[in-house]
Structure formats: structure tokens, C-alpha cells
C-alpha positions in Angstrom: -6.7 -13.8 -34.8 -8.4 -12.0 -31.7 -7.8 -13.6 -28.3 -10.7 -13.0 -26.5 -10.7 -13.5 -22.5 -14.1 -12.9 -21.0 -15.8 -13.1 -18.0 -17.6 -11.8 -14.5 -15.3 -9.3 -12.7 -12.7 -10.7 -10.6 -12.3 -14.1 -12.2 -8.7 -13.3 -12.8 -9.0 -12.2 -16.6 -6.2 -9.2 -15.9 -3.1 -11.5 -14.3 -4.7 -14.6 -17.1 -3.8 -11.8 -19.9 -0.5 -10.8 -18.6 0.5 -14.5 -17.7 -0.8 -15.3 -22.1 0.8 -12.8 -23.2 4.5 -13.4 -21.6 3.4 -17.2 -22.9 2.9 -15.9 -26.5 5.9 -13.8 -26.2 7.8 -17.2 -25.0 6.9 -18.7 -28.1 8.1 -16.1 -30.2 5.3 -13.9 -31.0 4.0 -11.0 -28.9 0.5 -9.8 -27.6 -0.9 -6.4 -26.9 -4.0 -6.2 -24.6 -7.5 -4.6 -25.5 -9.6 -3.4 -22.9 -13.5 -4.2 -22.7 -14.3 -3.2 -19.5 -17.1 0.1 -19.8 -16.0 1.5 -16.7 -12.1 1.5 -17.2 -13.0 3.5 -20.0 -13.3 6.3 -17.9 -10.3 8.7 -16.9 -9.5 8.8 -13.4 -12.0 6.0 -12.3 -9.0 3.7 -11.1 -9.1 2.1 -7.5 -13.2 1.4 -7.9 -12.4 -0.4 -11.8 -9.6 -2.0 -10.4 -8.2 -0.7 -13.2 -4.2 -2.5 -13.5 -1.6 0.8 -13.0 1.1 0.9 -15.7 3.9 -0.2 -13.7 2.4 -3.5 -12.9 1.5 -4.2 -17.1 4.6 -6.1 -17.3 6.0 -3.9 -20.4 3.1 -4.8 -22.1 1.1 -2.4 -24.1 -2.3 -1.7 -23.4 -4.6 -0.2 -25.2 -8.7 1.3 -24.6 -8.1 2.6 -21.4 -9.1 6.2 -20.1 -10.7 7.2 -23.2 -13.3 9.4 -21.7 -14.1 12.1 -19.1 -16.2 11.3 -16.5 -19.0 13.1 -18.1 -19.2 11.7 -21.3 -22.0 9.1 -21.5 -21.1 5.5 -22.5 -21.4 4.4 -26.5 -20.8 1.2 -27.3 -20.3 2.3 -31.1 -17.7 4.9 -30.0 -15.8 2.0 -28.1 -16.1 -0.5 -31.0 -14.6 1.8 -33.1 -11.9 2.6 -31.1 -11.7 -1.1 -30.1 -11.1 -2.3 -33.8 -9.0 0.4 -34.7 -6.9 -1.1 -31.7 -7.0 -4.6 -33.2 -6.2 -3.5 -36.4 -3.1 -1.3 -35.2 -1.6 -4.8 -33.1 -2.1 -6.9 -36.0 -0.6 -4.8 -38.6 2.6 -5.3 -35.9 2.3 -9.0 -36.1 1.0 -9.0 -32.5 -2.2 -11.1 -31.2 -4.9 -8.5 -30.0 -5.9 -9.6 -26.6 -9.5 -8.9 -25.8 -10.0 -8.8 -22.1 -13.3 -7.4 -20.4 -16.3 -8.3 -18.8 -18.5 -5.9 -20.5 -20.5 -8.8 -22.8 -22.5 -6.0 -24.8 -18.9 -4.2 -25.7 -17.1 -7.4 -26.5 -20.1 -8.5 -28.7 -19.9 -5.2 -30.8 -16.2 -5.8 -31.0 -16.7 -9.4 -32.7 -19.3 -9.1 -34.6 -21.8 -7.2 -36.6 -24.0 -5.5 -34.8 -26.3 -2.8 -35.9 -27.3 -0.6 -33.1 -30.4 1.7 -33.4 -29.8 5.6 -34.0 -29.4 8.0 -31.2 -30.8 11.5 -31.2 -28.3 14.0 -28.5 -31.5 16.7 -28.4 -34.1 13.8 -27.4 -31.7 12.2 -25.1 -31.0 16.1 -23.5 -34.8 16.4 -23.4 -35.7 12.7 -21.6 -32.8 13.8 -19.1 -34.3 17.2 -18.6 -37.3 15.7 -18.1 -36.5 13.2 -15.6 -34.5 15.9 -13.4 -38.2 17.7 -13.0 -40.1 14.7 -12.8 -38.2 12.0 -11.6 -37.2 8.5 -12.3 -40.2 6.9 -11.3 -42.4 9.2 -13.7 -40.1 8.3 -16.6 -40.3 4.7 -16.1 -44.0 4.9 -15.6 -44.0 6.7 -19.6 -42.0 3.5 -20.5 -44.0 1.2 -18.7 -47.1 3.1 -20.3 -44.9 2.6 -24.2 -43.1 -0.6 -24.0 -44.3 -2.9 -20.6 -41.7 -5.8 -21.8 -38.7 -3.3 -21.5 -40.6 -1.8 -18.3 -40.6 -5.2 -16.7 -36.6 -5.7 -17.4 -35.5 -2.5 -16.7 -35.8 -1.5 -12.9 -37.0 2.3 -12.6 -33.6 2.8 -10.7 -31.3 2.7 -14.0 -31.8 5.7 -15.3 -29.4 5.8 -17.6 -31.2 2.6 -19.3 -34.9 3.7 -19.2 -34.2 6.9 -20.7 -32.3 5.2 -23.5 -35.4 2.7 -24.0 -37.5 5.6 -24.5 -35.3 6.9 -26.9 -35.4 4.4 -29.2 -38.8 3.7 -28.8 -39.6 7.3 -30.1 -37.1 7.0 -32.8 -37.9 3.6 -34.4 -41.4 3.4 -33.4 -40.7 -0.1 -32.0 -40.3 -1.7 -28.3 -37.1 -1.4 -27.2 -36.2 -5.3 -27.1 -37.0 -5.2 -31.1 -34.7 -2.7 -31.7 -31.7 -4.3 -30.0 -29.2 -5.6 -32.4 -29.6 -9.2 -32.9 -26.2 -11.6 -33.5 -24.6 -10.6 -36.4 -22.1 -12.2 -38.3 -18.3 -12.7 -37.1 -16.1 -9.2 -37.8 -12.7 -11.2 -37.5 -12.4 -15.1 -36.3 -11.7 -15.2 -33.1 -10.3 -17.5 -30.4 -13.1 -17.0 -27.3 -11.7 -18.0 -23.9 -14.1 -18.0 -20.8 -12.5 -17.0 -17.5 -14.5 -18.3 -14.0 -14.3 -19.3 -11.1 -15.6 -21.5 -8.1 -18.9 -19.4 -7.0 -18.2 -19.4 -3.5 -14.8 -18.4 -3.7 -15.3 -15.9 -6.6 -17.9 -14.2 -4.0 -15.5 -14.1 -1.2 -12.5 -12.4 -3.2 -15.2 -9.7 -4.4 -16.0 -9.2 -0.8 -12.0 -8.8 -0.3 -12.0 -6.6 -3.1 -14.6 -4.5 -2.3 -12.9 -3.7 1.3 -9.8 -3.3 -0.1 -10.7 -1.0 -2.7 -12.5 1.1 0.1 -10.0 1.1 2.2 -7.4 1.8 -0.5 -8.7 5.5 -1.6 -11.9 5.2 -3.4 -13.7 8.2 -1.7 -10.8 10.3 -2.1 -11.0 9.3 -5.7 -14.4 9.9 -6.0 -13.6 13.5 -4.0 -11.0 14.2 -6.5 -13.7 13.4 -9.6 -16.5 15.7 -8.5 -14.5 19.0 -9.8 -14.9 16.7 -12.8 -18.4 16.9 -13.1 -18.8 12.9 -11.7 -21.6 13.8 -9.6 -23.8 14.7 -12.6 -22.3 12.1 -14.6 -25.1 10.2 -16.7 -22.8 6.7 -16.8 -19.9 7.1 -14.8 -22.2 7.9 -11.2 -23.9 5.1 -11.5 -20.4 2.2 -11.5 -20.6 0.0 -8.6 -19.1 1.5 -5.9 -18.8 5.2 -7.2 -22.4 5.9 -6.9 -22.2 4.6 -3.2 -19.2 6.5 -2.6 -21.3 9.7 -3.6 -23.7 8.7 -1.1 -21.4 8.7 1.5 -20.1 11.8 0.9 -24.0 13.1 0.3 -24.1 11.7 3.7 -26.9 9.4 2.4 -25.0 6.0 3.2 -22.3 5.6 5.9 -19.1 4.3 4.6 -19.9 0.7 5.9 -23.3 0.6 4.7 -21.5 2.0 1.3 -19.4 -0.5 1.6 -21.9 -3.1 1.9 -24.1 -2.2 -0.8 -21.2 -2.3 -3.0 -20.6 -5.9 -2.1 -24.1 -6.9 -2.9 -24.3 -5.0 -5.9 -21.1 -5.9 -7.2 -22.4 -9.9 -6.6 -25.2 -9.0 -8.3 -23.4 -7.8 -11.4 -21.4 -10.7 -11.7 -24.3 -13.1 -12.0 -25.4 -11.2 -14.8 -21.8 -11.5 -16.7 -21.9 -15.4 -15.6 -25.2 -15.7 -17.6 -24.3 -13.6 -20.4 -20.3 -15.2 -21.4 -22.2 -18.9 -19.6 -24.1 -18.1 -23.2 -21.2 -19.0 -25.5 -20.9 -23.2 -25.7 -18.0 -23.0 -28.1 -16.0 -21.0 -26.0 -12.9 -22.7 -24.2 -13.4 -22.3 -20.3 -10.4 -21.9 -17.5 -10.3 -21.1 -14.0 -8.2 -17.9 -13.9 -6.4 -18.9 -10.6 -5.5 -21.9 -12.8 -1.3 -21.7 -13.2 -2.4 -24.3 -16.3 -4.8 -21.7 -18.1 -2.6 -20.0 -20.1 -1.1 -23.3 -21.9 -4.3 -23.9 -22.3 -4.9 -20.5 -24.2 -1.9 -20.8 -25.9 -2.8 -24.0 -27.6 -6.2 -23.5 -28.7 -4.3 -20.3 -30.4 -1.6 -22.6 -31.7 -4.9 -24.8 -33.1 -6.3 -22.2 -34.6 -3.0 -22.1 -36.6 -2.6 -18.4 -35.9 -0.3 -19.0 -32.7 3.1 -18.2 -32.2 4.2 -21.0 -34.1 2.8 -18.9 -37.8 3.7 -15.1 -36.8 
């Protein structure tokens, strides 16, 4: 039985899985953790993911974290595979696979069903070439011009996400929004735990975070990462807080407007993650500052008669 703890970025899902899993572990069973967070995907991309350092994992193992280089383009099929490989590994060991993320399109492949239309690498390499001599703004106008209903949700900013609209358009001959994977059936039962928090407090700790990250390294990071090739990364550029990091070292932005726009964007991002695991009215909702919300975790687990209690 999956555990799944989702949720908006910094709810508290990382200390909630720690604080479950030395609960599960209590009760005689043991957990294992399974990242489903796109950016922490990404090797090297630590202080701006607040990605959790090894030494503070509490012994316990954790699994789908720097799977890629910086310049590898996200795939949500290549991360559900390596997901439910993951899943399959911890429970052939008798553990409970802990799926913790805020990435809802990534936690959704995981769970259930999804078919996802076809990608073609020399179509994508030529939408890309063409947007470098064009521009982003010419590209979004051919979508706009193709499918007006993915225009009109997709800003012409996201590059990344117009281009892939057009390539799917192209290659099913349908708008975008049709070719998106409806809900599919369950892969494995799960138990699906919400993580929030108060809205006004949950803004001001991402502020905190935000200034604390910045403070804490993340240009020298993102320094360190353009050798890499981050600065012509497709995906990995465009993370919260790394692409204004490049901007301040473009000298584009200075490090407080940087800062800034990381704090708004990073808000708005988490509104989006609210309404997409807000979605789910069978899933069990705690407040990850709550000491209580891993009892309560641990019980619905218990109900599901997979707990502890049955390994």
C-alpha cells in the first residue's frame, strides 16, 4: 500500500514523511520515501529545491532523487517508471513506499493509468530551433493560431510548455487539452494524505524560505551549474528561483529584485498545487506543523489493514 503525502511546497510534507516513517518503524514495520518533486529530480539543483541533504534523512532511505543532469528535459513517463520501479523495490522488502511530492501531474502518473501522448525528439529539436530564431512570442502566436484554448492557458512565457503543446498538436492532430491523459484507473490502492497549511502563514514561511535559500548559496549553486549546461537548460532554467538567479548573474535582475520575483512566483506556484491536491475529496488532510499528523497517517494506514500491524 502506497502512502502518498501531497501538497503545495512548504507545507511540511519532508519533516511529515520522516516523522511517518520513524512512526511506522515504531510500530514494527519500516518505510522508504519516494520522491515526486520535478525539480529534485535534477542533480545538483539542491539549496533552490530545498532538496533534504542525506545526513538529515534520519537513516532513512530515499529514493528518485538526482536522476538527471541539468540538461535533460523533464518526462513524466521516465519518472513514473523509475517511480514504480521504486515502489515495487520497497515493497518486495516489506517496507511502505512513501510518496512525497508536490508535483500533482507526477504523483498522478505514479497512481494511476495515464496514457500520455507520443513525443517526437526531431520535432521537439525543430520547435526549439525555431523558437531560438523567432522567439517565444512568435511560437505562441502559431499555437494561438492552432489550438486558442491551450493559447489562452498557456502564457507565451513557458516555453517549455507551448512548445510541447505544439508538439502534440502536430502529432495527434488534436488540441492539446484533448490529448491530455484523462483519469485513469488506480495502478496500486493507495492511502492519499493532503499536507497544508494556514494560507497566511504558509505565505510567510515561503517568504522565509525564499531569503534563506538566497542567502544560503543559491547563486553560487547556480554558478557552479552553468559549466553544466543549466543556462541552456529546456526544464531545469526555468525552476523558481534558478531562472532568477541566471538573471542576476545575466545582470538582468539584481539580487533583491531576484529575490523578490522568486517570492511572488514561488506564491504563485503554490496556489496552483492548492487547487490541483484541493481536487482530491477522499483524501485525508493534516496540517504538516501538526505534532498529531502523523498518528493520524499512521491510522488511516492501520485502516487500510496494510499498516504496521499486517507487515
Amino acid at each position: 500500500m502506497i502512502v502518498l503525502l501531497g501538497g503545495a511546497t512548504g507545507t511540511g510534507k519532508t519533516s511529515l514523511s520522516l516523522d511517518v516513517a520513524e512512526a511506522i518503524a515504531a510500530a514494527g514495520g519500516s518505510a522508504e520515501v519516494v520522491n515526486a518533486d520535478a525539480m529534485q529530480l535534477y542533480r545538483g539543483m539542491d539549496i533552490g529545491t530545498a532538496k533534504l541533504p542525506v545526513a538529515d534523512r534520519r537513516g532513512i532511505p530515499h529514493h528518485c532523487f538526482d536522476l538527471w543532469d541539468v540538461t535533460e528535459t523533464a518526462s513524466v513517463v521516465a519518472y513514473r517508471d523509475a517511480a514504480r520501479a521504486a515502489v515495487r523495490d520497497i515493497e518486495a522488502r516489506g517496507a511502505v513506499p512513501l510518496l512525497v511530492g508536490g508535483s500533482g501531474l507526477y504523483v498522478e502518473a505514479v497512481l494511476r493509468e495515464l496514457d500520455f501522448p507520443a513525443t517526437d525528439p526531431e520535432l521537439r529539436a525543430d520547435l526549439e530551433q525555431q523558437a531560438d530564431q523567432l522567439g517565444p512570442d512568435a511560437i505562441w502566436r502559431r499555437l494561438a493560431e492552432a489550438d486558442p484554448v491551450a493559447a489562452g492557458r498557456i502564457p507565451s512565457g513557458n516555453l517549455r510548455r507551448v512548445i510541447r503543446a505544439l508538439e502534440v498538436v502536430t502529432l495527434t492532430g488534436r488540441p492539446y487539452a484533448a490529448s491530455l491523459p484523462d483519469q485513469g484507473a488506480w495502478w496500486a490502492p493507495a492511502v492519499r494524505v493532503t499536507v497544508d497549511a494556514d494560507g497566511a502563514v504558509l505565505q510567510q514561511r515561503l517568504a522565509e524560505r525564499a531569503r534563506r535559500m538566497w542567502a544560503g548559496g543559491l547563486l553560487d549553486e547556480v554558478r557552479h551549474l552553468l559549466p553544466n549546461g543549466l543556462a541552456e537548460a529546456t526544464t531545469a532554467a526555468r525552476a523558481v528561483g534558478y531562472a532568477q538567479a541566471l538573471a542576476v548573474l545575466r545582470g538582468d535582475l539584481s539580487v533583491e529584485e531576484g529575490l523578490e520575483d522568486t517570492i511572488r512566483l514561488t506564491w504563485r506556484m503554490v496556489r496552483r498545487q492548492r487547487a490541483w491536491f484541493g481536487r482530491d475529496d477522499d483524501a485525508i488532510r493534516v496540517d504538516g506543523a501538526d505534532p498529531a499528523a502523523a498518528g493520524v497517517v499512521l491510522t488511516a494506514l492501520e485502516a487500510a489493514g496494510t499498516g504496521p500491524a499486517a507487515i
